[in-house]
C-alpha positions as CSV (number, residue, x, y, z in Angstrom):
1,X,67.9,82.1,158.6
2,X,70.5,80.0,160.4
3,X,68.6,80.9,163.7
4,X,65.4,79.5,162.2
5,X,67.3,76.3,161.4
6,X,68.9,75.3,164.7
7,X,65.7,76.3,166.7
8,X,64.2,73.7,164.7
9,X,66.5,71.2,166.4
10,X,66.5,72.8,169.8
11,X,64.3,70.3,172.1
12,X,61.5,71.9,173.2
13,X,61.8,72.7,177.0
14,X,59.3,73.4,179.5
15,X,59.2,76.8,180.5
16,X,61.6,78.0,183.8
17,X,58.5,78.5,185.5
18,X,57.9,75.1,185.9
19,X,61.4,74.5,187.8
20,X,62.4,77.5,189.5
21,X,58.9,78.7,190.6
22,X,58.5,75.2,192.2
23,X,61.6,75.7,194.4
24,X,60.3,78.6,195.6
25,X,59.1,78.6,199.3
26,X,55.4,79.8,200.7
27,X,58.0,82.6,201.9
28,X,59.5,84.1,199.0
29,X,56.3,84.3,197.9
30,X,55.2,86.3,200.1
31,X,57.9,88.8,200.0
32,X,57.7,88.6,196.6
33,X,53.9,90.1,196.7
34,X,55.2,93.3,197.7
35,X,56.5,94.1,194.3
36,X,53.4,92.1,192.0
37,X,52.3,95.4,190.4
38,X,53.7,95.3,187.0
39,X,56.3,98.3,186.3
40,X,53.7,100.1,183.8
41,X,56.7,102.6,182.1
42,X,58.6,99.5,181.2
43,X,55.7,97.7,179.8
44,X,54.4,100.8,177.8
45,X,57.6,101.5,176.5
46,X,58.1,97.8,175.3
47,X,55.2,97.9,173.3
48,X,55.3,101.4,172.0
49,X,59.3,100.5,170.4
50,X,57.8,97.5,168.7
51,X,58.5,96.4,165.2
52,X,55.9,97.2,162.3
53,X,55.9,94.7,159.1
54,X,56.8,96.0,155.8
55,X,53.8,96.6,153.5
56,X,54.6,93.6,151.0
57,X,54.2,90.9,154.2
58,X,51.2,92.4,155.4
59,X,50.2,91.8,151.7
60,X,51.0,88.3,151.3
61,X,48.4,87.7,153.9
62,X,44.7,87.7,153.4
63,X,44.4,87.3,157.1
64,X,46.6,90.3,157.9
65,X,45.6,92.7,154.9
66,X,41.8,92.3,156.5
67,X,43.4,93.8,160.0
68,X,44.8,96.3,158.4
69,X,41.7,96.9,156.1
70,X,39.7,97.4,158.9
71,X,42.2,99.1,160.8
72,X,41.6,97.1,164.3
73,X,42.7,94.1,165.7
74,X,39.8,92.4,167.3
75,X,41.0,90.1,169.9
76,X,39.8,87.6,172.5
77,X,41.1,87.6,175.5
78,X,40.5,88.6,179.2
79,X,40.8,91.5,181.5
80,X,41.1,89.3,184.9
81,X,44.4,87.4,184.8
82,X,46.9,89.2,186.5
83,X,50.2,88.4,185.5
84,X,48.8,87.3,182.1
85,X,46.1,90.2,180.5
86,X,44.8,92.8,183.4
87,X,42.8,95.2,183.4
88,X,44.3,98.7,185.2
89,X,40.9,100.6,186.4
90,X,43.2,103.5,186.8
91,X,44.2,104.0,183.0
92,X,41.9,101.3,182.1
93,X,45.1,99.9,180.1
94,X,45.3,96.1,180.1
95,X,49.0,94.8,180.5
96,X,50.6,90.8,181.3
97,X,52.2,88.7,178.7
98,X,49.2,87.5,176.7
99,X,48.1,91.3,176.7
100,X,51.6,92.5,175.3
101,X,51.4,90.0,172.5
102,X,48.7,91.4,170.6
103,X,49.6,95.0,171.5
104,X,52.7,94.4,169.7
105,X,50.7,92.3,166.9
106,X,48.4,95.3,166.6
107,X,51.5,97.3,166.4
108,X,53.0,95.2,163.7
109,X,50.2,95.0,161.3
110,X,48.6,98.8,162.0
111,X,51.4,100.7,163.4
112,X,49.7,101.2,167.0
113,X,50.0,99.2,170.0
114,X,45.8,100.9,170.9
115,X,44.7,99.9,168.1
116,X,42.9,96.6,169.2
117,X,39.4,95.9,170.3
118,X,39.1,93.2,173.2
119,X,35.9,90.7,173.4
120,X,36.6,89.2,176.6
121,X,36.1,85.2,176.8
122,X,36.4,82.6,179.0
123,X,37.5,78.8,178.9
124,X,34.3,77.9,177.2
125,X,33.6,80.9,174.6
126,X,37.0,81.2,173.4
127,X,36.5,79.1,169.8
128,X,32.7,80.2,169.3
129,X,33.8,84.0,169.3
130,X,36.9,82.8,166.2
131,X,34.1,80.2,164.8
132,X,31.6,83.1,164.6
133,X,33.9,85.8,163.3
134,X,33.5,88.2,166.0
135,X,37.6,88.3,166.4
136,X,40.6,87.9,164.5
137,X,42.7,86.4,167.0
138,X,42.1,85.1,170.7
139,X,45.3,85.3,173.3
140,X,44.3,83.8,176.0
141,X,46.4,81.1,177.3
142,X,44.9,79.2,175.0
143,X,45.9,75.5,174.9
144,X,46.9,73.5,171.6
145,X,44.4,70.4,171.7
146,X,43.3,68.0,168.8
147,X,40.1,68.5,169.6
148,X,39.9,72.6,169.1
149,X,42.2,72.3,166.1
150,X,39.7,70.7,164.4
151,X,37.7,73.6,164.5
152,X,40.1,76.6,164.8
153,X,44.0,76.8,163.2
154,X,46.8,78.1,166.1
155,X,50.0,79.8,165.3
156,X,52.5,79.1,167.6
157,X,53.0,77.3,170.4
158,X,54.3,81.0,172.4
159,X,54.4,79.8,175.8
160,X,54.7,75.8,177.6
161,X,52.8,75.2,180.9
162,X,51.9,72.0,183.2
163,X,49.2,71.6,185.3
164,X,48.9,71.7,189.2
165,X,46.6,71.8,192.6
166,X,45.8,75.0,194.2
167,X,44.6,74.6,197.7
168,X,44.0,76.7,200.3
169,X,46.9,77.7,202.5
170,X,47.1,75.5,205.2
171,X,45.6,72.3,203.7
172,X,47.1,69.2,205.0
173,X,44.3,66.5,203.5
174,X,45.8,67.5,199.8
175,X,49.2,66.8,199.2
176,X,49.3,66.6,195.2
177,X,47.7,64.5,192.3
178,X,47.5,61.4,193.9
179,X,45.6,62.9,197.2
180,X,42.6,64.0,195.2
181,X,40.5,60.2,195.2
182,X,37.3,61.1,196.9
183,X,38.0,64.9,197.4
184,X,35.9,67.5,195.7
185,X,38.3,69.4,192.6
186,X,37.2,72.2,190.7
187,X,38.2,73.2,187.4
188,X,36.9,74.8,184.3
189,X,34.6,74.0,182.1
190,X,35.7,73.7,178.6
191,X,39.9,74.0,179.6
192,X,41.9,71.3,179.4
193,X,41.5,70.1,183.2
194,X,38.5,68.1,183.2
195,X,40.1,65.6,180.6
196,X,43.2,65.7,183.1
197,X,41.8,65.2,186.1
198,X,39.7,62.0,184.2
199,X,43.1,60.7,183.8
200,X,45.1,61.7,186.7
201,X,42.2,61.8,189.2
202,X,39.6,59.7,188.1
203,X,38.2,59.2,191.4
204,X,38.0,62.7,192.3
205,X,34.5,64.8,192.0
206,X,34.9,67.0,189.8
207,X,33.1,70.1,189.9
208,X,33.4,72.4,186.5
209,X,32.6,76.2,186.9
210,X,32.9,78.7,184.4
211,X,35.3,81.2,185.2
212,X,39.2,80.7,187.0
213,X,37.4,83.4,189.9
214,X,34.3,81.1,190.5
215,X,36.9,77.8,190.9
216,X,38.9,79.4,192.9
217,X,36.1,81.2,195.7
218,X,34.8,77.8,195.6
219,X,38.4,76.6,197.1
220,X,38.8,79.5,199.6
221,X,35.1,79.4,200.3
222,X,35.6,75.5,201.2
223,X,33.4,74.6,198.5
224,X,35.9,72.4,197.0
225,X,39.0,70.8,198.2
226,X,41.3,71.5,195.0
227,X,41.3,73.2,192.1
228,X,43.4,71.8,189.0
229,X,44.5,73.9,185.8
230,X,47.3,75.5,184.0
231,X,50.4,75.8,186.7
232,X,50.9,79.3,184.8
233,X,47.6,80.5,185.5
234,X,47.1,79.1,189.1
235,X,50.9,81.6,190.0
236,X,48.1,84.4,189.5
237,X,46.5,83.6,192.2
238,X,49.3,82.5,194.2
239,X,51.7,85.7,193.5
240,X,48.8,88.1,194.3
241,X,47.4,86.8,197.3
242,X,50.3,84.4,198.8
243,X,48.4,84.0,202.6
244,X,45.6,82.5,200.7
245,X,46.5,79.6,198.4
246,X,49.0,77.5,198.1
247,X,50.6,74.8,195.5
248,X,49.9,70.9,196.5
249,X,53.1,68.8,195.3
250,X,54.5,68.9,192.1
251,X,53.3,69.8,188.8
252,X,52.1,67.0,186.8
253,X,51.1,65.9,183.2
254,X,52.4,66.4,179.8
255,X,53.2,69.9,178.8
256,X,50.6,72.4,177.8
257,X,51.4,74.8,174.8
258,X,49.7,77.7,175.0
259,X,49.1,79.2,170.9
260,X,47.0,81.9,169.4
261,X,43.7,80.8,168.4
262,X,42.8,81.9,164.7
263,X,40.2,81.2,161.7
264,X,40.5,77.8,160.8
265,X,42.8,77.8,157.9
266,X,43.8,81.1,157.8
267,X,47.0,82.0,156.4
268,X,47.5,84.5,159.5
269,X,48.6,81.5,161.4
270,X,52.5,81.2,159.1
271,X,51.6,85.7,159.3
272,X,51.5,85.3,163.0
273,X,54.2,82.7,163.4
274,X,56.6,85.0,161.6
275,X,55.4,87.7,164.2
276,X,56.3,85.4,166.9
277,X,59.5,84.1,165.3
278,X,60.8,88.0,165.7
279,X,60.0,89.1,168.4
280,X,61.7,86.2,170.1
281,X,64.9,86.7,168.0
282,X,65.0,90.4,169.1
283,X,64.7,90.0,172.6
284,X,61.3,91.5,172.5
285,X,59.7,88.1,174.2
286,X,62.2,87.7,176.9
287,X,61.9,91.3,177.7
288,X,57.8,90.7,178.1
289,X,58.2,87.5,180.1
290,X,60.9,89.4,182.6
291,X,58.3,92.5,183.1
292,X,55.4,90.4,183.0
293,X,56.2,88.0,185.2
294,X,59.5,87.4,185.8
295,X,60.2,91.0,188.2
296,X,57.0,90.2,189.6
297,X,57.9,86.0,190.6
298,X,61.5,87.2,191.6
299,X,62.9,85.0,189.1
300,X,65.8,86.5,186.8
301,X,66.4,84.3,184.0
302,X,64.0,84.1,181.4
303,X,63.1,80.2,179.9
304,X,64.2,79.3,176.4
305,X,60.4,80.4,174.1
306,X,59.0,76.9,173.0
307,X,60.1,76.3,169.2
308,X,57.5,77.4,166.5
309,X,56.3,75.4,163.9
């Protein structure tokens, strides 16, 4: 397709995120908090209206005609990022970009968005549960490294991120990247961030915890001065509790690409690219990003979807 072709020359761009949620102030933040709960109509109906592949491309994959076969999409993912895949203990549905993505993957290869099982993972579990078969797919604002494709395959890139430093609200000592020699940083073990901060901070002390929650009580606990990660991840915590964090300086290193972790060398990663590929020529993408977060960050233009491969 002509499409396919020009996005293949189409630099990539780092997502709007990373320049309009920066000029946001401390207090549009906080009148954007009143309106964080995601519109649950719109996102159902997204999901529920979309597309489902023809039988022959379902097929021509082994990876997808095992889904199918088995007539579940196992994922990995998590219940506990709010803008990205949360839990609703009300309907106990679980809704955010990540969370749409693999509801409308399950729709595409099964012909219902429910039809999904979710192993929930964090930062450290999320290539052992692909490794050991226990899911098809993880979505989990999963960062494209060397070092995990060497174990796993990724389709994508779906979604581009930078990193940052979440303080707590009112912290003067921590200004940004270059503040953190000699301060105490969290971040996660087995994300991206303590290879980061070993080259952005390498005087910092860094202190790896499991979980995003347990890095960030340790911040508002005054456990630790900083915490470091995926900007995208830390607006979670920002956007749902704005009198209790806040952003340190600018955003900082090279950009992160979020993609889909898979079986290493399965052929569901050119299955799943194709996925991906449609849903942002349809709109469907930019319609997830504007319920998911956009509505919810008061921002109304949606970025440009990273090329992919």
């Amino acid at each position: 397709m002509q499409g396919d072709k020009n996005m293949k020359h189409i630099k990539r761009i780092v997502s709007l995120l990373l320049v309009a949620l920066l000029a946001l102030s401390a207090a549009a933040f906080a009148e954007a908090a009143d309106a964080v709960a995601i519109d649950k109509e719109a996102f159902d109906a997204l999901i529920a209206g979309g597309a489902v592949a023809s039988d022959e491309a379902i097929a021509a994959s082994e990876w997808a005609t095992a889904v199918k076969d088995a007539g579940v999409l196992r994922v990995g993912g998590t219940r506990t990022s709010f803008l990205f895949s949360q839990l609703d203990e009300a309907d106990n549905g679980i809704r955010g970009f990540d969370a749409g993505l693999y509801q409308l993957l399950a729709k595409y290869i099964l012909g219902d968005e429910t039809a999904f099982e979710l192993t929930q993972v964090d930062s450290s579990t999320r290539e052992s549960v692909l490794t050991g078969g226990q899911v098809d797919a993880v979505f989990a604002t999963y960062s494209i490294t060397p070092a995990r494709a060497e174990v796993i395959s990724f389709a994508g890139p779906y979604y581009t991120s930078r990193q940052a430093v979440l303080v707590k609200k009112g912290n003067t000592e921590v200004t940004g990247i270059d503040s953190l020699a000699g301060k105490i940083v969290a971040t996660q073990a087995g994300s991206t961030g303590p290879a980061i901060l070993a080259e952005f901070a390498p005087e910092a002390d860094v202190q790896e915890f499991e979980s995003d929650q347990e890095a960030r009580a340790s911040v508002e606990q005054g456990r630790s001065d900083a915490y470091v990660t995926d900007y995208t991840l830390l607006l979670n915590a920002i956007v749902k509790n704005p009198d209790a964090y806040e952003i340190a300086g600018d955003v900082f290193g090279p950009e992160d690409n979020y993609g889909i972790g898979l079986p290493k060398d399965s052929d569901g990663v050119a299955f799943v690219n194709d996925f991906l590929k449609a849903v942002v020529a349809d709109g469907t993408w930019a319609n997830l990003w504007k319920i998911s977060l956009g509505d919810r960050t008061g921002i109304d233009t949606p970025p440009e979807a990273p090329v992919i491969e």
